[in-house]
mmCIF file of the N, C-alpha and C atoms, coordinates in Angstrom:
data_MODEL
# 
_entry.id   MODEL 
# 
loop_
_atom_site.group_PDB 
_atom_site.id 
_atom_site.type_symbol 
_atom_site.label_atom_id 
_atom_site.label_alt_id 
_atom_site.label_comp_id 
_atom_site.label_asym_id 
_atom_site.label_entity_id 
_atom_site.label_seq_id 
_atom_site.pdbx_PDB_ins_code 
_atom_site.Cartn_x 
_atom_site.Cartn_y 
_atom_site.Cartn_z 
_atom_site.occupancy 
_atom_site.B_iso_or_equiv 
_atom_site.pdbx_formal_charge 
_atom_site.auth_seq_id 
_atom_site.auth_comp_id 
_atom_site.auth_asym_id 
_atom_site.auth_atom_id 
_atom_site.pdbx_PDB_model_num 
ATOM 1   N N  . UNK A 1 1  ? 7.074  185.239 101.119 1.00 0.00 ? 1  UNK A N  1 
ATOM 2   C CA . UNK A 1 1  ? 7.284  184.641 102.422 1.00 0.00 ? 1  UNK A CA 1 
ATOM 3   C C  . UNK A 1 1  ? 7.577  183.160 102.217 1.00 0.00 ? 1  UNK A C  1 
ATOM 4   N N  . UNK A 1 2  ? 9.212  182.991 102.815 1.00 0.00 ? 2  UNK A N  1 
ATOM 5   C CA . UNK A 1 2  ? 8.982  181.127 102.878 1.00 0.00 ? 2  UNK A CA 1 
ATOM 6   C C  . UNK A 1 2  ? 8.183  180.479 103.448 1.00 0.00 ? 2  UNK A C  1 
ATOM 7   N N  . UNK A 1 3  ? 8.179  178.829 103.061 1.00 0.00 ? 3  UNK A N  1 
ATOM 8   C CA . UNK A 1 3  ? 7.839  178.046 104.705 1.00 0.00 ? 3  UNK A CA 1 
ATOM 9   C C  . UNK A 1 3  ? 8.273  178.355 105.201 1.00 0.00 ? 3  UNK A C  1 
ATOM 10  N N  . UNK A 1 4  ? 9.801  178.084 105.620 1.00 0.00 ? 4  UNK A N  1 
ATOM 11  C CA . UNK A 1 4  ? 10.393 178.426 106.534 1.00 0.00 ? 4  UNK A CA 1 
ATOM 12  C C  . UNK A 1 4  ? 9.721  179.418 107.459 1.00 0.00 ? 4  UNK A C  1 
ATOM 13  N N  . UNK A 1 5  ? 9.606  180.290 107.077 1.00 0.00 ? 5  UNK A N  1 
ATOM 14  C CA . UNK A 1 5  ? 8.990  181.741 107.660 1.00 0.00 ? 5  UNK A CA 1 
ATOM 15  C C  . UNK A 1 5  ? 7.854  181.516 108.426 1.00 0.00 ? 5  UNK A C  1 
ATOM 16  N N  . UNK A 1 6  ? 6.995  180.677 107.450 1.00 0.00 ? 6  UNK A N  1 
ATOM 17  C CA . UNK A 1 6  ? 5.546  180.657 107.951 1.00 0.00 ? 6  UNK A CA 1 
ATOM 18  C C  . UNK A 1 6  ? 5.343  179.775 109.318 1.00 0.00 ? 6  UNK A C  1 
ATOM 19  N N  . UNK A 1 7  ? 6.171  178.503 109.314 1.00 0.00 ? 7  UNK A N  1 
ATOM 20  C CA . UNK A 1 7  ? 6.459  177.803 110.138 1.00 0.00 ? 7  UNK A CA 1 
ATOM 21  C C  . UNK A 1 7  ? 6.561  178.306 111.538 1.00 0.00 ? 7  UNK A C  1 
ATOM 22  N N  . UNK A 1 8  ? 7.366  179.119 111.477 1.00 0.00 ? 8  UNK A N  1 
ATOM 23  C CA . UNK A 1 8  ? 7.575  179.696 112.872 1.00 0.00 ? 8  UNK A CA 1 
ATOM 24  C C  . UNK A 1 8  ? 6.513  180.747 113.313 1.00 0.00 ? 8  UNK A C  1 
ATOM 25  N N  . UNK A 1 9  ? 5.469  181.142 112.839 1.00 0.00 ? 9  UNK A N  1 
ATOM 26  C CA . UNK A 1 9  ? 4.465  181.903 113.284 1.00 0.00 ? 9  UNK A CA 1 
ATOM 27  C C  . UNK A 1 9  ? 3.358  180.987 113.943 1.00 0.00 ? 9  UNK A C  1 
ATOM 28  N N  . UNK A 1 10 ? 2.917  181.722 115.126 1.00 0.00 ? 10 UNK A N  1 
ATOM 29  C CA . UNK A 1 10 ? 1.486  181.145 115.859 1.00 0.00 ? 10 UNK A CA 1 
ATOM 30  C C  . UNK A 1 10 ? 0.542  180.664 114.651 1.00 0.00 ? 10 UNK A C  1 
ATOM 31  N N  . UNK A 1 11 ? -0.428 180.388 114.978 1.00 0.00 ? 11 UNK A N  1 
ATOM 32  C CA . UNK A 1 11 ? -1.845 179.350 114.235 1.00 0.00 ? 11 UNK A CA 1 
ATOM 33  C C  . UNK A 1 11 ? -2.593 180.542 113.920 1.00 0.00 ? 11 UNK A C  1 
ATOM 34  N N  . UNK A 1 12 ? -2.623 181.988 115.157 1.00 0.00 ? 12 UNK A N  1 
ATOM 35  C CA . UNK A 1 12 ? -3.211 183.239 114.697 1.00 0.00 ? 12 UNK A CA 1 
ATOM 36  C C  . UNK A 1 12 ? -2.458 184.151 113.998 1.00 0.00 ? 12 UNK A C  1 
ATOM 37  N N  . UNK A 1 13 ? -1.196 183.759 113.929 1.00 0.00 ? 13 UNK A N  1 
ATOM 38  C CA . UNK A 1 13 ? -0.659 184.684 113.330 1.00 0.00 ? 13 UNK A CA 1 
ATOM 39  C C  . UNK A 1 13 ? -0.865 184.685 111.556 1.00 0.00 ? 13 UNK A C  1 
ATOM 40  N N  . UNK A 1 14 ? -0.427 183.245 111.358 1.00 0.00 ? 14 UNK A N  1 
ATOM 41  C CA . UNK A 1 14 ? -0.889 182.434 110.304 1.00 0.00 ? 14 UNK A CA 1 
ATOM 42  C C  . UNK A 1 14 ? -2.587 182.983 109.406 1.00 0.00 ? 14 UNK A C  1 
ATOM 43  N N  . UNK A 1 15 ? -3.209 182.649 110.182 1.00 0.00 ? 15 UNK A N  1 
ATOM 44  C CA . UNK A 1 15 ? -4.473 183.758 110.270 1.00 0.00 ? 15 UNK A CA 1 
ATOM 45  C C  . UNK A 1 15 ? -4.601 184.883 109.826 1.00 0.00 ? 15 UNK A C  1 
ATOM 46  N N  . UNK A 1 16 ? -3.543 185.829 110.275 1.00 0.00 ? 16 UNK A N  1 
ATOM 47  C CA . UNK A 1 16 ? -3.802 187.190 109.862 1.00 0.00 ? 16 UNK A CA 1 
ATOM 48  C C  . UNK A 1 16 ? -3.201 187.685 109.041 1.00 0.00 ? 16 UNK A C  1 
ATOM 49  N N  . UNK A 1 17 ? -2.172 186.980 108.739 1.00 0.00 ? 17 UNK A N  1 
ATOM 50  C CA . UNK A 1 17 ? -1.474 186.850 107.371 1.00 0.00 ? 17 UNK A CA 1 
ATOM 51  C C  . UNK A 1 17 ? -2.421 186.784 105.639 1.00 0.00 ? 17 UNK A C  1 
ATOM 52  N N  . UNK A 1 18 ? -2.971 185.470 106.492 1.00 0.00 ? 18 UNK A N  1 
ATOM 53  C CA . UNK A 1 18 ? -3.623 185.128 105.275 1.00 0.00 ? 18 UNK A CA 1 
ATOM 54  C C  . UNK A 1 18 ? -4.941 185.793 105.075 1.00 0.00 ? 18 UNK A C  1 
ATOM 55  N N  . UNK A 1 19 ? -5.426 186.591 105.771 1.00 0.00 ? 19 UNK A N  1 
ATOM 56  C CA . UNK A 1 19 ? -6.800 187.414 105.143 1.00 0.00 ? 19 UNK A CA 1 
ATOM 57  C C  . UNK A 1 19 ? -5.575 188.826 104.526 1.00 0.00 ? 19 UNK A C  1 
ATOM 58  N N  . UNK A 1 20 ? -4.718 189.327 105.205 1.00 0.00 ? 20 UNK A N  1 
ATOM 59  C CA . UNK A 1 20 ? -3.924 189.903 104.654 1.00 0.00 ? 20 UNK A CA 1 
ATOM 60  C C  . UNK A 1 20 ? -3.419 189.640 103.343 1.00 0.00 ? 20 UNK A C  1 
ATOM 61  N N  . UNK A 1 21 ? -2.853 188.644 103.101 1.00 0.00 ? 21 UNK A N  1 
ATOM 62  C CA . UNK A 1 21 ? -2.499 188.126 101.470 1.00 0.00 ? 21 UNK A CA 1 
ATOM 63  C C  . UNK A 1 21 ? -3.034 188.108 100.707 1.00 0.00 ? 21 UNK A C  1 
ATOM 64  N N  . UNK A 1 22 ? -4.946 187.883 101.085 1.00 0.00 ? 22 UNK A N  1 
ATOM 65  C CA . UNK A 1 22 ? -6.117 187.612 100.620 1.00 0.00 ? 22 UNK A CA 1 
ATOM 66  C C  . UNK A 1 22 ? -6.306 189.229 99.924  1.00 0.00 ? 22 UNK A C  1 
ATOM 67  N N  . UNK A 1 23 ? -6.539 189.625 101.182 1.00 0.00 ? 23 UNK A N  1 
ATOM 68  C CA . UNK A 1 23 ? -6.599 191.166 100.460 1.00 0.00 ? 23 UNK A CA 1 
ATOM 69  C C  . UNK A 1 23 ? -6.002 191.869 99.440  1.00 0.00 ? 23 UNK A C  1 
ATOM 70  N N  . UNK A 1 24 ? -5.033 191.529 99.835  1.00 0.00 ? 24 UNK A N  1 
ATOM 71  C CA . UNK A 1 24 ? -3.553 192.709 98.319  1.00 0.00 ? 24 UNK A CA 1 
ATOM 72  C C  . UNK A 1 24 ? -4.405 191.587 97.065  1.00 0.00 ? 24 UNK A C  1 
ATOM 73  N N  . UNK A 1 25 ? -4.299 190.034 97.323  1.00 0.00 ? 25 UNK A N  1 
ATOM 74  C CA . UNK A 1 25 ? -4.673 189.621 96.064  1.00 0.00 ? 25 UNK A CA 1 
ATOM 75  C C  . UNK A 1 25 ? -6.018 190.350 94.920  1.00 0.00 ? 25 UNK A C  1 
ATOM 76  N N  . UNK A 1 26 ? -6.978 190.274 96.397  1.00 0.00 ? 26 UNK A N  1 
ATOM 77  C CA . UNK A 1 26 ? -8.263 190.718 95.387  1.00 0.00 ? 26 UNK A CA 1 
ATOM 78  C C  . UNK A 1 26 ? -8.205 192.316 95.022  1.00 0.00 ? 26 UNK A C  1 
ATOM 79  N N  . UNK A 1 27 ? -7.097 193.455 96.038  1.00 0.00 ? 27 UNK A N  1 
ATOM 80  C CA . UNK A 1 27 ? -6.728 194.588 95.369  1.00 0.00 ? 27 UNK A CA 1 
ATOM 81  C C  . UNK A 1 27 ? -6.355 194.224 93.783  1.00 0.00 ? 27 UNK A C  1 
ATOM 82  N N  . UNK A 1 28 ? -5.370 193.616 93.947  1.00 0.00 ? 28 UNK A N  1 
ATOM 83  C CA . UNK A 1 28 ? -4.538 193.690 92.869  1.00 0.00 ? 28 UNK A CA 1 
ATOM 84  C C  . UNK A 1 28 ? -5.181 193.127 91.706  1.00 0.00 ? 28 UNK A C  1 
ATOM 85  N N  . UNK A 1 29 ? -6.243 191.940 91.860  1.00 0.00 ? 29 UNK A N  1 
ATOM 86  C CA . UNK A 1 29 ? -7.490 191.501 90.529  1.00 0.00 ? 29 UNK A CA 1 
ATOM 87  C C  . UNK A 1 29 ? -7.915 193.257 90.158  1.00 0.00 ? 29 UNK A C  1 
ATOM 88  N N  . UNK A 1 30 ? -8.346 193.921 91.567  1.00 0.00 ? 30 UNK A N  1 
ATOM 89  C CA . UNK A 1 30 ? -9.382 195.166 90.746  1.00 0.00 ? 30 UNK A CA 1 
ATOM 90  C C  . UNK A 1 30 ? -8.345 195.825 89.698  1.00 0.00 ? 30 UNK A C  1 
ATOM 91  N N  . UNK A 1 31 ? -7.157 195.849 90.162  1.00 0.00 ? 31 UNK A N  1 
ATOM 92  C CA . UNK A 1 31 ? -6.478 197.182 89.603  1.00 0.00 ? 31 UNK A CA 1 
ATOM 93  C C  . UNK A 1 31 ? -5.839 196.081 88.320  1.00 0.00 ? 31 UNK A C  1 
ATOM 94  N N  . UNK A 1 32 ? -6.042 194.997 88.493  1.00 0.00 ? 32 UNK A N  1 
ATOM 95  C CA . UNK A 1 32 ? -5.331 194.797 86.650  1.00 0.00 ? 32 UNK A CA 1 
ATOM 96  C C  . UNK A 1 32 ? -7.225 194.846 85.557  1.00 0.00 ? 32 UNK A C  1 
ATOM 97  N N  . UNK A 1 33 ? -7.735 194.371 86.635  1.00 0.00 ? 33 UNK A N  1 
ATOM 98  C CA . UNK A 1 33 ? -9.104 195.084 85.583  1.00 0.00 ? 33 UNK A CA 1 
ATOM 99  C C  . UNK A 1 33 ? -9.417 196.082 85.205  1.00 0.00 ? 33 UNK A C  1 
ATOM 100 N N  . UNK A 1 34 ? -8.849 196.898 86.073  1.00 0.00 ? 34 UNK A N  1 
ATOM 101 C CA . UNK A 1 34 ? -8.821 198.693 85.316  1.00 0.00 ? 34 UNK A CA 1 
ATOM 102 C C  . UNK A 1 34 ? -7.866 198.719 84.715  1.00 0.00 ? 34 UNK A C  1 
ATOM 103 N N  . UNK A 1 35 ? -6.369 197.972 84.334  1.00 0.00 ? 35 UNK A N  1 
ATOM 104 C CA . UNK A 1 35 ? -5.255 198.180 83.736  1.00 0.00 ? 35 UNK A CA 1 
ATOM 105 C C  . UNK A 1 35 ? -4.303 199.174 84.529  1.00 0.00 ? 35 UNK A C  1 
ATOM 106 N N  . UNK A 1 36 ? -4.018 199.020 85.837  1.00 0.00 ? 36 UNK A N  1 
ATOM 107 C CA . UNK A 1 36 ? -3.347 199.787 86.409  1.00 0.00 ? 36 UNK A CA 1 
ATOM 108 C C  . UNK A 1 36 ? -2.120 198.625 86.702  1.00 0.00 ? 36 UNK A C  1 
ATOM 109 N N  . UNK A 1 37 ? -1.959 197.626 86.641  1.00 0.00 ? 37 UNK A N  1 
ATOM 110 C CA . UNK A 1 37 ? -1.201 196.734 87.188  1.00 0.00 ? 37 UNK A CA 1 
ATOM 111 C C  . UNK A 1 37 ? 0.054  196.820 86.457  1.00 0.00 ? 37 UNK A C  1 
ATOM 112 N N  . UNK A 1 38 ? 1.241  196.857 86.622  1.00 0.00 ? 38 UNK A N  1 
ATOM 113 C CA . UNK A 1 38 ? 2.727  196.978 85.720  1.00 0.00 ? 38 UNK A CA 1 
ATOM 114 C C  . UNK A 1 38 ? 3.558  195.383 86.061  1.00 0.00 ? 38 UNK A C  1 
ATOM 115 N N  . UNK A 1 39 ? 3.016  195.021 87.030  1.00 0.00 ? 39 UNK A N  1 
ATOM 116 C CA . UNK A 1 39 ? 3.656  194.128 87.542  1.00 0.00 ? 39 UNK A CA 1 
ATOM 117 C C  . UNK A 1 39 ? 3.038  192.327 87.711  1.00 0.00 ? 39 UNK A C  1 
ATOM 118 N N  . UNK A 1 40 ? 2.363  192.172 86.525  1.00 0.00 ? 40 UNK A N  1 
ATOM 119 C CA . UNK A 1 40 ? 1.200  191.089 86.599  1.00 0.00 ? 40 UNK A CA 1 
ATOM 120 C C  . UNK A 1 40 ? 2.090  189.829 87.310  1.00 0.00 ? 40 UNK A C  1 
ATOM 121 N N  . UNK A 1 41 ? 3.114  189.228 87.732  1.00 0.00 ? 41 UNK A N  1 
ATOM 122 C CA . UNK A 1 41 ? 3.556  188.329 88.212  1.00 0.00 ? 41 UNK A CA 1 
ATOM 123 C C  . UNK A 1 41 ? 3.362  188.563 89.518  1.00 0.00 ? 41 UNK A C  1 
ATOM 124 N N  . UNK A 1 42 ? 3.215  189.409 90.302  1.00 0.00 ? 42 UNK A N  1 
ATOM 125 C CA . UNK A 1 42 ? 2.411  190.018 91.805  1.00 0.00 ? 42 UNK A CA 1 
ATOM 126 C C  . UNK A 1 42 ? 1.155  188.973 91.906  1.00 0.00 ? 42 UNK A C  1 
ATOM 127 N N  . UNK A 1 43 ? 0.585  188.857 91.168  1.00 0.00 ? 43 UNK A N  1 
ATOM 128 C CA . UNK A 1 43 ? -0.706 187.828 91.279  1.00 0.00 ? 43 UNK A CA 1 
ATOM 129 C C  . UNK A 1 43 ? -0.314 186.859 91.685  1.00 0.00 ? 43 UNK A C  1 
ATOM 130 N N  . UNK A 1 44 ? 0.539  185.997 90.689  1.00 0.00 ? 44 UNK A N  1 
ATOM 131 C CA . UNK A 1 44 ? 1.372  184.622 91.053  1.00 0.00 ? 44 UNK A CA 1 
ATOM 132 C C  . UNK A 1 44 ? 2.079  184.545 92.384  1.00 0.00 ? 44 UNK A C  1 
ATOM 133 N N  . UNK A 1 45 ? 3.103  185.533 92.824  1.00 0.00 ? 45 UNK A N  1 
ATOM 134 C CA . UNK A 1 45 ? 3.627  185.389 94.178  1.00 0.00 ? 45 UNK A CA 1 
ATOM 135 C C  . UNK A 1 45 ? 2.261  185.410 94.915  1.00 0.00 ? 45 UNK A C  1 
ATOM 136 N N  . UNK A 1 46 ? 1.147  185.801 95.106  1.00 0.00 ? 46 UNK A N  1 
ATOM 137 C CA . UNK A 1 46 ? 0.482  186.216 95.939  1.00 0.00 ? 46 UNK A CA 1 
ATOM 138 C C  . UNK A 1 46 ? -0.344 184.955 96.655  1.00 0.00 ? 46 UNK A C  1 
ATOM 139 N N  . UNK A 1 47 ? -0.725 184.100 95.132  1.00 0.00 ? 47 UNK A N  1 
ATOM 140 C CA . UNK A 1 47 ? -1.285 182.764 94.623  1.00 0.00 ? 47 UNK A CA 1 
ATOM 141 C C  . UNK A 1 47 ? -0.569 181.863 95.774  1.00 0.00 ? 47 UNK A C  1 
ATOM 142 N N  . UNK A 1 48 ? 0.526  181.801 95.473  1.00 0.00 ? 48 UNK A N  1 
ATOM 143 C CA . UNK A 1 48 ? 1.283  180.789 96.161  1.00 0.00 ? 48 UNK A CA 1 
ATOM 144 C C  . UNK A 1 48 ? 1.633  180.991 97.532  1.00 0.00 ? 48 UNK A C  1 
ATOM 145 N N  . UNK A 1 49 ? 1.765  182.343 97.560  1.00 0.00 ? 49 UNK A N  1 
ATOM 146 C CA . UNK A 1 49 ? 1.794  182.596 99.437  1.00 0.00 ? 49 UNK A CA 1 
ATOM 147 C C  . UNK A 1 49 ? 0.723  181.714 99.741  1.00 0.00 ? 49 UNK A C  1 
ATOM 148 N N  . UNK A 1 50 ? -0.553 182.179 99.157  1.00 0.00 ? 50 UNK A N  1 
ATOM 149 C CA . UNK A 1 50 ? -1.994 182.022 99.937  1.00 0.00 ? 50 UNK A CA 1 
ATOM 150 C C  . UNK A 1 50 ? -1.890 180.560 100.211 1.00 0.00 ? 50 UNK A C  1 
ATOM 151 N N  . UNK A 1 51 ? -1.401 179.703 99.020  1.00 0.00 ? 51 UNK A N  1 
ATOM 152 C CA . UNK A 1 51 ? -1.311 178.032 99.155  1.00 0.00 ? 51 UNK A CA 1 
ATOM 153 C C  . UNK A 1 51 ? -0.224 177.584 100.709 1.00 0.00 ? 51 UNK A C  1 
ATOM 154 N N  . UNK A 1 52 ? 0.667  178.524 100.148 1.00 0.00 ? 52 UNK A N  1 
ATOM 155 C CA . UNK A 1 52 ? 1.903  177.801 101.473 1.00 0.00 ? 52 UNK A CA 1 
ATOM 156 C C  . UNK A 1 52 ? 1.248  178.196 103.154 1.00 0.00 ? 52 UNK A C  1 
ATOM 157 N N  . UNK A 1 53 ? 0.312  179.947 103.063 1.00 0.00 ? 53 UNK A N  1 
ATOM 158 C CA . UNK A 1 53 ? 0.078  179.678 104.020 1.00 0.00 ? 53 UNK A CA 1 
ATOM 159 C C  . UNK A 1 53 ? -1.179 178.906 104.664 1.00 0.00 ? 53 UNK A C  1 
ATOM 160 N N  . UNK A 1 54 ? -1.985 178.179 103.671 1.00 0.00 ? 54 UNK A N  1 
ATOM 161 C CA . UNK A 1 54 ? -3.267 177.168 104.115 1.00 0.00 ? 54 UNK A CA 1 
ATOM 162 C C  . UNK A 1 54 ? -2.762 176.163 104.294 1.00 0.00 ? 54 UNK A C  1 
ATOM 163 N N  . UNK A 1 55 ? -1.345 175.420 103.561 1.00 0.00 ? 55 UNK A N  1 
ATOM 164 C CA . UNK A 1 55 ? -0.996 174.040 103.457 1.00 0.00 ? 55 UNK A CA 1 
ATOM 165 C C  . UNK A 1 55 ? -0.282 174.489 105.067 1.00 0.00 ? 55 UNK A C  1 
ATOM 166 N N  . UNK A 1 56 ? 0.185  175.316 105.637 1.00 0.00 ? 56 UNK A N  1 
ATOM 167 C CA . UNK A 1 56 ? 1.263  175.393 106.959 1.00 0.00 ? 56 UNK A CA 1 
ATOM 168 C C  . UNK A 1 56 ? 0.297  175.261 107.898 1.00 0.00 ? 56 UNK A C  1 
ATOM 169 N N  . UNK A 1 57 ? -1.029 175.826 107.734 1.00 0.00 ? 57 UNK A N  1 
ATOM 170 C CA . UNK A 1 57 ? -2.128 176.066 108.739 1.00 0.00 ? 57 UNK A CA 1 
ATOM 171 C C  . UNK A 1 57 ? -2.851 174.800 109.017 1.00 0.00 ? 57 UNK A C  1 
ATOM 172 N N  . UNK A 1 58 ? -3.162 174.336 107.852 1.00 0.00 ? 58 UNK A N  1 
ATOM 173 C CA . UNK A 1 58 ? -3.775 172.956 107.974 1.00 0.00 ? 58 UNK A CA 1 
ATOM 174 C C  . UNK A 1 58 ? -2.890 171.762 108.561 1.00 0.00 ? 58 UNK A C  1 
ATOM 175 N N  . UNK A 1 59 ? -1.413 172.127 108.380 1.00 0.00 ? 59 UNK A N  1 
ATOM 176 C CA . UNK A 1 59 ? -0.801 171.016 109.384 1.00 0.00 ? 59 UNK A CA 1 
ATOM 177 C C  . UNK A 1 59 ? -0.027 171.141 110.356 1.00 0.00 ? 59 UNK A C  1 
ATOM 178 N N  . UNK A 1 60 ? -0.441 172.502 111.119 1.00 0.00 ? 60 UNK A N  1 
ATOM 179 C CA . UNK A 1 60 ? -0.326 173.012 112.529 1.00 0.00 ? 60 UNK A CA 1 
ATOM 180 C C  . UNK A 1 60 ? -2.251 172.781 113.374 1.00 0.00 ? 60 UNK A C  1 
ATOM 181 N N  . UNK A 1 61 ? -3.198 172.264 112.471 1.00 0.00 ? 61 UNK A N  1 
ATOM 182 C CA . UNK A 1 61 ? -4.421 171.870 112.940 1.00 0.00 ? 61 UNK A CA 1 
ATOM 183 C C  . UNK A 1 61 ? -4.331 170.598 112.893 1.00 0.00 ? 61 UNK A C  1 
ATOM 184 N N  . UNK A 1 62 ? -3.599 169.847 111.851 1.00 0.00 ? 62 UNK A N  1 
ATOM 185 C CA . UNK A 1 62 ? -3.895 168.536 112.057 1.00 0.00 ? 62 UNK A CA 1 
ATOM 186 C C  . UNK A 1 62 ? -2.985 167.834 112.699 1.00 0.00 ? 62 UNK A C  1 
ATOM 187 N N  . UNK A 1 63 ? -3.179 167.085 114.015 1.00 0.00 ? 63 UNK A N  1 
ATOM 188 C CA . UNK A 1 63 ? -1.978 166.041 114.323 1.00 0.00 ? 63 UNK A CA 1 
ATOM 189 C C  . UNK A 1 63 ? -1.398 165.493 113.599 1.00 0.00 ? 63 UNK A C  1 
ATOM 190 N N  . UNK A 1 64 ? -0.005 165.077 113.800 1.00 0.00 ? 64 UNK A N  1 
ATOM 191 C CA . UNK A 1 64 ? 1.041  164.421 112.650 1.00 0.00 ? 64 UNK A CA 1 
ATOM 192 C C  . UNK A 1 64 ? 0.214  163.199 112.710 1.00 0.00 ? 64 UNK A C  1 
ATOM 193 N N  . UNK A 1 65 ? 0.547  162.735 111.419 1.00 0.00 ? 65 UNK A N  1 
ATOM 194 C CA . UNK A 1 65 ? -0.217 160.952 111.473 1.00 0.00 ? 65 UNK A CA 1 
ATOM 195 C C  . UNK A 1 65 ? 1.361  160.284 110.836 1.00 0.00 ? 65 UNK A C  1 
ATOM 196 N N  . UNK A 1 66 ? 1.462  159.391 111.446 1.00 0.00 ? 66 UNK A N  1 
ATOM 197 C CA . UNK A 1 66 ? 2.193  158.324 111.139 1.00 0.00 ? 66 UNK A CA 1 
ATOM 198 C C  . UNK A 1 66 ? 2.388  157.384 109.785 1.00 0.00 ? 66 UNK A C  1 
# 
């Protein structure tokens, strides 16, 4: 998901995204600890969603500052 993308979603939407993203992430920890994972760079995209969507959230909470 871009910024771009994220940008244009509500403050809750944003929200439900991110316990969503949250989730597949900590799926996807269990299943490379059992060795089921084929695709270990899935972690990394997942990583960085989670960042873009806290950094979008935190400055749709915080007023712009000058």
């Amino acid at each position: 998901m871009t910024a771009k993308e994220i940008r244009e979603l509500s403050a809750e939407e944003i929200g439900t995204k991110l316990r969503e993203t949250r989730e597949q992430l900590l799926q996807l920890h269990l299943r490379k600890q059992t060795g089921q994972v084929e695709k270990t760079h899935e972690m990394r995209v997942l990583r960085k969603t989670v960042a873009r969507l806290e950094t979008i959230k935190r400055q749709k909470v915080q007023p712009a500052s000058a």
